[in-house]
N, C-alpha and C positions, 0 to 999 in steps of 0.2 A: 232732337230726335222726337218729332211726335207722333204720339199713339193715337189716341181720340180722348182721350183726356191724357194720352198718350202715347201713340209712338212719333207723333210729327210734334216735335221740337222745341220750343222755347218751354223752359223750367219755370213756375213759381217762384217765389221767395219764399225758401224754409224756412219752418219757424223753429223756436230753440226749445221750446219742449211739445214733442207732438201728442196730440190729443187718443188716448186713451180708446182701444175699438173693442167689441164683445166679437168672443167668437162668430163668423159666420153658421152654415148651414148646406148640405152637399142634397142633393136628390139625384137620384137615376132615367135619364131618359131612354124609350126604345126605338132603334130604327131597325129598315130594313137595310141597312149594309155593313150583312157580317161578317165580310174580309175585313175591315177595319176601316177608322175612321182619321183619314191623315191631316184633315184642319179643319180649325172650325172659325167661323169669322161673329163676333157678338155687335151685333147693330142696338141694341138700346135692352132697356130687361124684356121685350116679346118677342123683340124679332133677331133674329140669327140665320146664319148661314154654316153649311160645311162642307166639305170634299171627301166621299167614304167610296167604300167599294163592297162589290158583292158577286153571289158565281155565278156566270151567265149559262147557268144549266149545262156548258160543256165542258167543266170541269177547269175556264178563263176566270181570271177577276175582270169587271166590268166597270169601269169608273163611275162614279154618279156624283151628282149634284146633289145636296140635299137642304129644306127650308123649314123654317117654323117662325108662326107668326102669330105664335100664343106662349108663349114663353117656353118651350120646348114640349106641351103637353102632346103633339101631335109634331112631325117631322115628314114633310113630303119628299121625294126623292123622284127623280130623273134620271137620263142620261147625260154623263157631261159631255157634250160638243166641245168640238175642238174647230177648228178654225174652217175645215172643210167639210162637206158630209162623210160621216164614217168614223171621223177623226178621234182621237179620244183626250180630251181634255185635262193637264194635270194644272194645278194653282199651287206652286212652290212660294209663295206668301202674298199676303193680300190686306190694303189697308185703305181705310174712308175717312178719306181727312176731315170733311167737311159732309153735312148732312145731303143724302144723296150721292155723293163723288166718290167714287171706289176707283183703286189700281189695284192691279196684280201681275206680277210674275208669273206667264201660263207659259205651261209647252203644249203647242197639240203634237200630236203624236196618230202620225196616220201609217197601218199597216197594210193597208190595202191593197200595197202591191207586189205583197207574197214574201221579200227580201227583207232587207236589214230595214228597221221603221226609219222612216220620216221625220226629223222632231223639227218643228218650228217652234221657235223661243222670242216673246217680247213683251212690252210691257201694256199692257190693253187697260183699257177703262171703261167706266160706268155713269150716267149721266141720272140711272135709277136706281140708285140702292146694292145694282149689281144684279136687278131683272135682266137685263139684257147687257152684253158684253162688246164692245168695238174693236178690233184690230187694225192697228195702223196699215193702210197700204203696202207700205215698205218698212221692213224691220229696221229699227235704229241698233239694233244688240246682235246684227250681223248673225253668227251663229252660236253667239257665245250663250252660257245659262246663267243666270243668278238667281239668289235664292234668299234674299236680304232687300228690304224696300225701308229707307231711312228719307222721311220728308221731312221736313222745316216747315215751307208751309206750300199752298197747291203747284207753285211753280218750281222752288226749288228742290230736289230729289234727288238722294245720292243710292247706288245698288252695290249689293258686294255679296259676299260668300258664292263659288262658283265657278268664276272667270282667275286668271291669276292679277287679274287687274279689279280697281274701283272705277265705277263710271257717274258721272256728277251732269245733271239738267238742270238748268237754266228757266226752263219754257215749259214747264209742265212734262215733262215730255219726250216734247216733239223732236229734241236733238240731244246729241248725249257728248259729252269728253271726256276720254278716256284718261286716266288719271295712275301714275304709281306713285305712291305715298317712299321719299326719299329722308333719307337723316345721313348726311356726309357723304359717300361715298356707296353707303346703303341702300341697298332699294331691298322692301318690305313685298312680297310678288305673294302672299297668298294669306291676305284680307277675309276675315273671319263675319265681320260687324262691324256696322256706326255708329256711332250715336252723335249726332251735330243738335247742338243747343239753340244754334243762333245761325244764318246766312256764313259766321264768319270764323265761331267756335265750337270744333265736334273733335273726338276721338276715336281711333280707330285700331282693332286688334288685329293679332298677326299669327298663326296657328298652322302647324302643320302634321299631320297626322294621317296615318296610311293604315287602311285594315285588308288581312289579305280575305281569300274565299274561307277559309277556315277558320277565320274569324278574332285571329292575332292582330294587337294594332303595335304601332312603331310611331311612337311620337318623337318628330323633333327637336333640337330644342333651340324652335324660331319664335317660342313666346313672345309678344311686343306689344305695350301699349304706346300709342303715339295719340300727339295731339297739334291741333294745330286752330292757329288765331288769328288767321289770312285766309279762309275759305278754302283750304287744301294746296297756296302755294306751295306753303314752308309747313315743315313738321318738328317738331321736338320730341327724342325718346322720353317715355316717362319711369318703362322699366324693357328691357331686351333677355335675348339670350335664353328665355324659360323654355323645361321640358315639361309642355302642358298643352293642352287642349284647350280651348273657350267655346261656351254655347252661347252667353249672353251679356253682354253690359247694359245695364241700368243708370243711366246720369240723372238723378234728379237736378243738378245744378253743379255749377262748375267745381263746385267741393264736395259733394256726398254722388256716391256711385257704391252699386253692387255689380257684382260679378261672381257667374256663374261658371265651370268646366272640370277638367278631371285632369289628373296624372296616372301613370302605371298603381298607381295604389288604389285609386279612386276618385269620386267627386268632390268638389268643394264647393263654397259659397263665399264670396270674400266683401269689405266695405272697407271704402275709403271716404274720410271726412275731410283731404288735404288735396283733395284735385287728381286722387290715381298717382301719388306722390309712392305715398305706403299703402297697403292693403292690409287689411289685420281677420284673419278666420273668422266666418261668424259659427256657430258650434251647428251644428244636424243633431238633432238629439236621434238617440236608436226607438227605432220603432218598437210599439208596445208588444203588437206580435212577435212569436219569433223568428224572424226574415234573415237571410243572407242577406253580409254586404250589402249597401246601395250601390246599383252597378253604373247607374248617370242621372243627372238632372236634366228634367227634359221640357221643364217649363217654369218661366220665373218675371212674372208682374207684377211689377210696384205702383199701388196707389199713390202713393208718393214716398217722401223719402225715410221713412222707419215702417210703414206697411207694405204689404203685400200679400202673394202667393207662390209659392215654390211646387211644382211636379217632382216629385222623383220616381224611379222605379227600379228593380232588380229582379236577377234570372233566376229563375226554379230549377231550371233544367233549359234544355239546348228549346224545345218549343213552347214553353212555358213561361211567364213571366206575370209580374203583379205591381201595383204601384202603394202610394202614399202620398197623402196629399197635408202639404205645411199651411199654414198662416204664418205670417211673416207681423210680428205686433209687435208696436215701440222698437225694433232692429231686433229681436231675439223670435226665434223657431217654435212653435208649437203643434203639435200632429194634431190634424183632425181623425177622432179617435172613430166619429160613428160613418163608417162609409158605408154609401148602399148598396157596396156591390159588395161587398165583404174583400177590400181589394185587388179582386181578380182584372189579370189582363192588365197591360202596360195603358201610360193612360200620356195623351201628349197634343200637340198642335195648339195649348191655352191663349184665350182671349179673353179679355175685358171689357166692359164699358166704364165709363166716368165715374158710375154712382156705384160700384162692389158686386154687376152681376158678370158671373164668368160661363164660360164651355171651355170643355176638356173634352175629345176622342180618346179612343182607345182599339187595342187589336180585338177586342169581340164586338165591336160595331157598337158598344154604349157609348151616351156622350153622357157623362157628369156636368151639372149645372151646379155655381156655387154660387150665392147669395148674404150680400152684408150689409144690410139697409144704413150700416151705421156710416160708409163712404160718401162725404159730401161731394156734391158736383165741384167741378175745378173751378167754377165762376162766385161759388161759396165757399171757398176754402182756401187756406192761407198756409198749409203744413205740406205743400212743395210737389203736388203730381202737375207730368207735364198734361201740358192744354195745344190742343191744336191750334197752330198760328197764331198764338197768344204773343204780346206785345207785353213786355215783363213791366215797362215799366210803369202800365194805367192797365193793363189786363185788359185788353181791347183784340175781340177774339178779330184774326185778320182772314178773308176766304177768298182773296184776291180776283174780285169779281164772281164768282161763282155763287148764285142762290140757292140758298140751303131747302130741301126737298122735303115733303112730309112722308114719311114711308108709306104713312096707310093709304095714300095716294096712288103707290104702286104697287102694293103687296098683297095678296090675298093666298087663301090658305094651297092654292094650287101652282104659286108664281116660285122663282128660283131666284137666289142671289142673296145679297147682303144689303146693311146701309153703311151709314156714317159711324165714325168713334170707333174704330177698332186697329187694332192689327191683327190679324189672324195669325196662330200660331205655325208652326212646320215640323216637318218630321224628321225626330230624332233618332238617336241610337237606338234605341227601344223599339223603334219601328223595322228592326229585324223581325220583329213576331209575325210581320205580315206574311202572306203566302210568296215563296220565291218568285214568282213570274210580275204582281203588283210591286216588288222589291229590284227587281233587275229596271223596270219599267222606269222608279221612283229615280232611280240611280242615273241611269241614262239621262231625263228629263234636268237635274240637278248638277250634274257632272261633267255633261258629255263634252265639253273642249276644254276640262281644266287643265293646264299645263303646270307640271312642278320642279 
């Protein structure tokens, strides 16, 4: 599973006692898109990307693109284009394996002609940072949507959350196999997330969960983690049968993994040091304000395997909602206490780079930037975050012919997209706060052929 120092794939070697981090550091950036901001993509600590919305004077949300190429001091915004003119562009996740190389998950979405919209769904790339965006000819993902982009390394990529099926490339790409993840006579039909370590070892969760319009959910209980050590022939259960939700797996290595999601009662965070054998709570301390409940986690990235970051957020009221944002130090939770927005507004879509700088959106159009100078790069460090296309056993970053790209090459304070080293985050439960018409829109985009 790696990112950019993490989501495309091959783990480190953990070390057995990890190195000690000082609190980060939050600042508030402002944009113009004050419907909200549903993903942000972090290209290195200046340059970033994101996907927000704002009102197009007639009372619509209008999708936009938004850049910054001074470490979020200034943020330019666009219209997002969508595959035709008119079209409205959405990026349901988005990740750069290698410097310069970007995919994403887009729907365009063109209404142009008066009726039910349009949605075209595939997986398009970038050959600049994500200045400019390519659409294949002809769609490999038929009509289906996903909403999950799990690389290994430029060629191999598996998709899921979305479709009721997993679909797995070969070729960067260019052709796709459609895949149901089995264990005996079991077929697993609605795949939540991957996380693949290696070409031939990943795991995959199994979730199912219905919310009606009024805003009741009814969880399953199709919980499952699966794994498997033949590149998706064979699977083996690791745990079945749960009544639970999943947002996120974290595999630092074939034995430490976090995991994020909820039950009727609320959210959890869990770690397993045994390969997803046992899972054991890791504790959510209560917020220092005094907040209702946390109502979900809605972002959670590990520098490697005892650090990270946790989003969470919960409801005020039916349009109202606030977040809190965790550091994740040596495996135990701590609140960052000074936030600059005084935690207004759900905050969601979180991305990384290598070295501890982050973006967070949110539903009033801020993006929080977090910073931890004290995260070594992955090619300097030995305490287990993954590396793109990293070759575990010499740490030999691999970019399978693809030369790595200077951003400032492409980017100026006017231009649009992302770079390398990220995965962009997506929009969570929290992203009810959005305005209903950007929320039906989101739904469509993300949804629209899941079968249950």
């Amino acid at each position: 599973m790696v990112r950019s120092m993490g989501l495309l794939g091959l783990a480190l070697v953990v070390a057995a006692s990890p190195i000690a981090r000082a609190a980060g550091t939050l600042s508030a950036q402002t944009t113009g898109a004050a419907k909200g901001i549903m993903l942000t993509g972090a290209a290195d600590e200046t340059h970033a990307f994101a996907l927000g919305a704002k009102d197009d004077g007639q009372g619509n949300s209008q999708m936009m693109s938004l850049l910054t190429s001074d470490g979020g001091a200034t943020w330019d915004m666009t219209p997002a284009q969508g595959l035709t003119a008119g079209a409205m562009l959405i990026l349901n996740d988005a990740i750069c394996p290698s410097a310069g190389k970007c995919l994403a998950l887009a729907s365009s979405i063109d209404m142009s002609g008066g009726g039910f919209p349009v949605i075209q769904n595939n997986l398009i790339s970038s050959a600049d940072g994500g200045k400019t965006w390519a659409w294949p000819a002809k769609t490999q993902l038929k009509s289906w949507s996903f909403s999950r982009i799990d690389v290994v390394t430029e060629q191999d990529i598996w998709l899921s959350s979305g479709a009721n099926v997993i679909v797995h490339s070969t070729d960067g790409g260019k052709t796709f196999q459609w895949k149901v993840p089995q264990v005996g006579d079991k077929k697993y039909m609605a795949i939540v997330e991957t996380a693949f370590l290696s070409a031939t070892t990943g795991y995959v969760l199994n979730a199912k969960a219905e919310t009606t319009d009024a805003g009741v959910e009814t969880i399953s209980p199709e919980g499952a983690l699966l794994k498997t050590t033949d590149g998706g022939a064979t699977w083996t259960a690791l745990f079945t049968d749960k009544t639970e939700a999943y947002g996120r797996l974290e595999m630092a290595s074939e034995q430490v993994g976090w995991l994020a999601g909820h039950t009727a009662a609320g959210p959890f965070l869990r770690k397993t040091t045994d390969g997803g054998q046992t899972w054991d709570d890791v504790a959510i301390p209560t917020p220092v304000a005094s907040v209702p409940a946390l109502t979900s986690i809605d972002g959670l990235w590990m520098f490697n395997a005892q650090d990270g970051l946790l989003v969470a957020n919960y409801k005020i009221s039916q349009e109202q909602w606030a977040h809190v944002i965790f550091e994740i130090r040596g495996g135990a939770l701590a609140e960052m206490t000074s936030d600059p927005v005084n935690n207004a507004g759900s905050m969601y879509g979180l991305s990384c780079t290598a070295t501890g700088t982050c973006w967070m959106g949110g539903s009033t159009g801020t993006i929080l930037k977090y910073e931890d100078t004290t995260v070594a790069p992955p090619s300097d460090t030995t305490t287990g975050g993954d590396v793109a296309g990293s070759d575990v056993a010499n740490d030999v970053l691999v970019n399978d012919g693809y030369v790595p790209q200077d951003l400032n090459g492409y980017w100026d304070t006017s231009s649009t997209g992302g770079k390398s080293g990220c995965v962009a985050g997506t929009v969570p439960g929290a992203a009810t706060a959005i305005p209903a018409l950007l929320g039906l829109l989101l739904l469509s985009a993300t949804r629209l052929r899941r079968r249950d």
